[in-house]
C-alpha positions as CSV (number, residue, x, y, z in Angstrom):
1,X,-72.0,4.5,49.4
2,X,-74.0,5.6,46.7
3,X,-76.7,7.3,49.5
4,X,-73.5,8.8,50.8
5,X,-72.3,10.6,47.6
6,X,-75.8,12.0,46.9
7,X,-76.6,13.6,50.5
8,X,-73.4,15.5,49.9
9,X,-75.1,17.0,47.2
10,X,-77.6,18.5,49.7
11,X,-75.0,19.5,52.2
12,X,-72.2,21.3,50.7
13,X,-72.9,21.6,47.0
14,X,-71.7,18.4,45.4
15,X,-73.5,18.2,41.9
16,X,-73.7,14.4,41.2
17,X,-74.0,13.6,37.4
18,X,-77.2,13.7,35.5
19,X,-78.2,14.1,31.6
20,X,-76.1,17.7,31.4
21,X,-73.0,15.4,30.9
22,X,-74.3,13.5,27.9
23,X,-74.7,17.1,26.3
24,X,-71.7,18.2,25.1
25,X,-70.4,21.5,23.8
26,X,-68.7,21.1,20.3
27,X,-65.2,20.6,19.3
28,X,-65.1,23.2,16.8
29,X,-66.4,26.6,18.3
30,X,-69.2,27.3,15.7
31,X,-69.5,23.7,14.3
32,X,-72.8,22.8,16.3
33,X,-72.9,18.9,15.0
34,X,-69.2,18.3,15.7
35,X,-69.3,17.0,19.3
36,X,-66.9,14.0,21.2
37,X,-69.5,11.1,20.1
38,X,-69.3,12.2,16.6
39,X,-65.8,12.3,16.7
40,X,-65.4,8.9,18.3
41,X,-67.6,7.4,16.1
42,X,-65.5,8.9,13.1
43,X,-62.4,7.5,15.1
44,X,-64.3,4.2,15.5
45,X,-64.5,3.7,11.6
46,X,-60.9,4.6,11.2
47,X,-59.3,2.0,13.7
48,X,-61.8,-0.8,13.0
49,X,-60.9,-0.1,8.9
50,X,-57.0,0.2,9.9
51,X,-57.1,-3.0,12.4
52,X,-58.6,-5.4,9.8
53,X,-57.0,-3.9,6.9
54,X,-53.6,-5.0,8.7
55,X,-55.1,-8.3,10.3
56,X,-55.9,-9.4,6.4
57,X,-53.0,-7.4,4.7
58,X,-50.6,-10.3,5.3
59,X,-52.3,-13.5,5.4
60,X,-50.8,-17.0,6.4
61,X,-51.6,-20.5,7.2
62,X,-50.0,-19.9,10.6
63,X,-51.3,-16.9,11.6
64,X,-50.0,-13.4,13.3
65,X,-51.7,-11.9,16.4
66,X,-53.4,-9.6,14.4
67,X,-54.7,-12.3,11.6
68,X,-55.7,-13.8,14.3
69,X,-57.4,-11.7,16.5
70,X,-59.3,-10.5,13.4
71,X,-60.3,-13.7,12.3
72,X,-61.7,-15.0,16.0
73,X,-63.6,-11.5,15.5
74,X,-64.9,-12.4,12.1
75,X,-65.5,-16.3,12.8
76,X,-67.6,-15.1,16.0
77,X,-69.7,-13.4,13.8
78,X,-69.8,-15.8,10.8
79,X,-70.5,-19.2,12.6
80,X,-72.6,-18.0,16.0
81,X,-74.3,-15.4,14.6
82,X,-75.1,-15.2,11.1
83,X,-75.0,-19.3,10.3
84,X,-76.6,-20.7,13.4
85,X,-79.3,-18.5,13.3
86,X,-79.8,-17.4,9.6
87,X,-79.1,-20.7,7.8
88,X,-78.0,-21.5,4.7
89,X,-78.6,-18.0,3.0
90,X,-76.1,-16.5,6.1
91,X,-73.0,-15.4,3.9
92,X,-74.8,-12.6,2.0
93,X,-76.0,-11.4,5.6
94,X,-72.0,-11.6,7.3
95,X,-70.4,-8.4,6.2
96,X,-73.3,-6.2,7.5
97,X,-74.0,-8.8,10.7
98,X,-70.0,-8.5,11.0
99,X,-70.0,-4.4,10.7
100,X,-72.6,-4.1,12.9
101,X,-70.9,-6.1,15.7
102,X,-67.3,-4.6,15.5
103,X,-69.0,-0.9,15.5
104,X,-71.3,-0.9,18.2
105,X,-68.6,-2.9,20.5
106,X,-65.7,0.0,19.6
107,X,-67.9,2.5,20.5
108,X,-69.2,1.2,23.6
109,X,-65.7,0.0,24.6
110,X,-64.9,3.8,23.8
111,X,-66.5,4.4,27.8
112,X,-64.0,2.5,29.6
113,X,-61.0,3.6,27.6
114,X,-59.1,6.5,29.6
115,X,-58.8,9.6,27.4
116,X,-62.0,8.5,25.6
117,X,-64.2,7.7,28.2
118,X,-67.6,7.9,27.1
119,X,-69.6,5.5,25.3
120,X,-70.8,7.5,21.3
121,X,-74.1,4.5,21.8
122,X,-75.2,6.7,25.5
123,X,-76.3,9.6,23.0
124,X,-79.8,8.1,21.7
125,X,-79.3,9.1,17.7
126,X,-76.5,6.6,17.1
127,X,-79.3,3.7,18.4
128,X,-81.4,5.0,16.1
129,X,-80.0,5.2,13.1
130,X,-78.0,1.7,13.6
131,X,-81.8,0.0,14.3
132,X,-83.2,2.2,11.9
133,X,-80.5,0.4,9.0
134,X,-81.6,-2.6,10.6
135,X,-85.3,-2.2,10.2
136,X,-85.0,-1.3,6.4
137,X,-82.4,-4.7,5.8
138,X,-85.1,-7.2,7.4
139,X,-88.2,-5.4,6.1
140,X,-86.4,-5.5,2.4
141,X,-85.1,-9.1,3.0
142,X,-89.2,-10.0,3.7
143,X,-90.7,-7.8,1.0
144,X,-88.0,-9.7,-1.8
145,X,-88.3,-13.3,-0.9
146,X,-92.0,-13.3,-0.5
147,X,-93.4,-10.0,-2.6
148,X,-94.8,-7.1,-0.7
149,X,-98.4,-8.6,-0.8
150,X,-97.4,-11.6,1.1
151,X,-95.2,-10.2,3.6
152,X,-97.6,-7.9,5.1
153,X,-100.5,-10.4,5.0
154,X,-98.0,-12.7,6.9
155,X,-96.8,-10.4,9.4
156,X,-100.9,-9.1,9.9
157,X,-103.0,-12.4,9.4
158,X,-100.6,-15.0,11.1
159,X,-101.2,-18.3,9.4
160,X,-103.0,-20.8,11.9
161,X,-105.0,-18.4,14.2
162,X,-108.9,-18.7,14.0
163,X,-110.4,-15.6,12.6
164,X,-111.3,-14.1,15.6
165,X,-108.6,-13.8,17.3
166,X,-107.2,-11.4,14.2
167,X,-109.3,-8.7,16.1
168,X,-106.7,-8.6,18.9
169,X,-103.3,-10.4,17.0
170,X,-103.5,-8.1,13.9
171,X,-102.8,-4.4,15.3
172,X,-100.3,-6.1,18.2
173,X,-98.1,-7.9,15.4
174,X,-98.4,-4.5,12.8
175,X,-97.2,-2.8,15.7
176,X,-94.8,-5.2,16.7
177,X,-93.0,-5.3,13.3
178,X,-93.0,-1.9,12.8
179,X,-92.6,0.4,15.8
180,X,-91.5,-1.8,18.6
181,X,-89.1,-3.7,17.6
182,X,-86.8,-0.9,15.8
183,X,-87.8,1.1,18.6
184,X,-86.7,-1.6,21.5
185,X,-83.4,-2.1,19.5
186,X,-82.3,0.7,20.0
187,X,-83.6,2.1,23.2
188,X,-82.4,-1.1,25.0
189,X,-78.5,-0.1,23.3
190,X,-78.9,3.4,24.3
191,X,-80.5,3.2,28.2
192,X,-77.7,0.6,29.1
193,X,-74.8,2.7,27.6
194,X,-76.4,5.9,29.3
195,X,-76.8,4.1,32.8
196,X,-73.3,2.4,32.9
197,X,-71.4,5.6,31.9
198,X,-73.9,7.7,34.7
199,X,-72.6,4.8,37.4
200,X,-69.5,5.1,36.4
201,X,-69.4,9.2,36.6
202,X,-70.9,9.1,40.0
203,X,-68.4,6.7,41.7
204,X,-65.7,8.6,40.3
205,X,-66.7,12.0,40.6
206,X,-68.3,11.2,44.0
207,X,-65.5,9.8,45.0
208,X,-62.8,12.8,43.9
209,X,-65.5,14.7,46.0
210,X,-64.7,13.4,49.1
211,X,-61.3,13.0,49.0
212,X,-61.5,17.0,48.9
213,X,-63.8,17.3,51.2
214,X,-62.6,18.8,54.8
215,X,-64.6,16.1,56.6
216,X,-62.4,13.5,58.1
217,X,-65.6,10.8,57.1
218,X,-65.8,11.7,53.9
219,X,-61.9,10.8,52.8
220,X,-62.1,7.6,54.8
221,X,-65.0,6.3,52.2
222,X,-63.2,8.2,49.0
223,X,-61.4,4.7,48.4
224,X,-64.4,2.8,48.8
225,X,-66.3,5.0,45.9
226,X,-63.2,4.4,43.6
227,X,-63.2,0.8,44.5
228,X,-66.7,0.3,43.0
229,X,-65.7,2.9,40.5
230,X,-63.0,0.5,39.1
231,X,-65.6,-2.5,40.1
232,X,-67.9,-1.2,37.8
233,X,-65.7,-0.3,35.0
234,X,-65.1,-4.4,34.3
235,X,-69.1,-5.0,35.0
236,X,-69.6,-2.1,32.5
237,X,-66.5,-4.0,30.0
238,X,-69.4,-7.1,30.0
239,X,-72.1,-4.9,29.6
240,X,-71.1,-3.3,26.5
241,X,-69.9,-6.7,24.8
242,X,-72.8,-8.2,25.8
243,X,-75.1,-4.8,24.3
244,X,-73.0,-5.6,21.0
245,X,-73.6,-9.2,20.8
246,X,-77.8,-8.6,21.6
247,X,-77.9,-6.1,18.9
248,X,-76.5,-8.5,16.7
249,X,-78.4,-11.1,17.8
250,X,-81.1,-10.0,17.6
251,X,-80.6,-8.3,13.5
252,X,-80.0,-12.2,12.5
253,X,-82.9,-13.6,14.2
254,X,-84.9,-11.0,12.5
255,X,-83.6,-11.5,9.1
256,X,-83.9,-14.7,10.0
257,X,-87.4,-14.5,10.6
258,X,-88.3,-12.7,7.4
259,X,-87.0,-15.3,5.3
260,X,-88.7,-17.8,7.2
261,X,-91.5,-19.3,5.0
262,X,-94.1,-18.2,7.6
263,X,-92.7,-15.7,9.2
């Protein structure tokens, strides 16, 4: 099907989807920065702020859909996130752990939602700057439990390795701390956004194509394309909670990890 859709391309001009429709023009003629992934991200803060401001604004013992569904949100996070992995220390690490969850999940769910349809986390920057906040909370986390000097000698002289074997350990583990993992963060966030949205674009788009197409062939398979169109928007629904939930994951176990005694 796929194959299908991209020899049209060749034949009678069908453009399938590529990078050109992650760049888009700005809202605001003039206004450069002010793009659709800024603007969902803006509209990201507001409905997360407005949907737990009313899931806590009237609090009972029995609870309302919305106390509910905000608490299962914020338990998630609390108890199989932030305490099974961080330990006793986890309830100065929940609102940030929490934050970081319910953002990243809005705005990837953002690519399935009609209207909206495109995932702010498929434009690179975002990734960045989420792991780059990341980064600086471990890092500081580290540097104040066990003082600058011991952290770094930690994360470059691992305790228990013969001396030796520093020659190869010391620049993988410096690099490991410092570049890749901020960098894998947020590149593994960003390439599965980016991919799932492109799928999507060209099952949909492909398919559109052939349903206009004069070729009696072509708008035979047009259902098929939107079949696996609408088959891969639910894959792409567990994708981007999954995406949320490894981002997440992985902040704790690093925060984790730098208050460790040996880390």
């Amino acid at each position: 099907m796929l194959a299908l859709v991209l020899s049209a391309a060749e034949d009678d001009g069908f453009v399938p989807p590529g990078t050109k429709d992650f760049n888009l023009p700005p809202i605001i003629e003039g206004v450069e920065w002010f793009t659709k992934p800024v603007l969902l991200v803006m509209v990201s803060v507001v409905l997360i702020s407005v949907f737990f401001i009313l899931s806590a604004r009237k609090a009972a013992v029995v609870p309302s859909k919305f106390q509910f569904a905000g608490e299962s949100i914020y338990g998630f996070v609390r108890n199989d996130l932030a305490k099974e992995i961080i330990g006793h220390e986890f309830m100065r690490f929940v609102p940030y752990l929490f934050t970081l969850f319910v953002f990243i999940l809005t705005n990837n769910i953002f690519g399935i939602v009609p209207f909206l349809q495109f995932p702010a986390m498929s434009h690179v920057a975002f990734p960045y700057v989420l792991a780059s906040f990341s980064f600086f909370v471990f890092h500081y986390v580290g540097v104040r439990k066990h003082g600058l000097g011991k952290y770094l000698k930690d994360i470059a002289f691992m305790p228990g390795v013969p001396k030796p074997v520093y020659i190869l350990l010391t620049p993988i583990e410096i690099a490991t701390f410092f570049l890749v993992r901020p960098l894998t963060l947020s590149l593994r966030l960003f390439a599965n956004m980016f991919a799932g949205h492109l799928l999507l674009l060209v099952f949909i788009l492909g398919g559109e194509y052939m349903l206009n197409d004069s070729h009696l062939i072509m708008k035979l398979f047009a259902p098929f394309s939107f079949l696996f169109g609408i088959a891969l928007t639910f894959f792409e629904f567990m994708v981007q909670c999954l995406q949320a939930y490894i981002f997440t994951l992985l902040t704790a176990l690093y925060i984790a990890g730098a208050l460790a005694d040996e880390h």
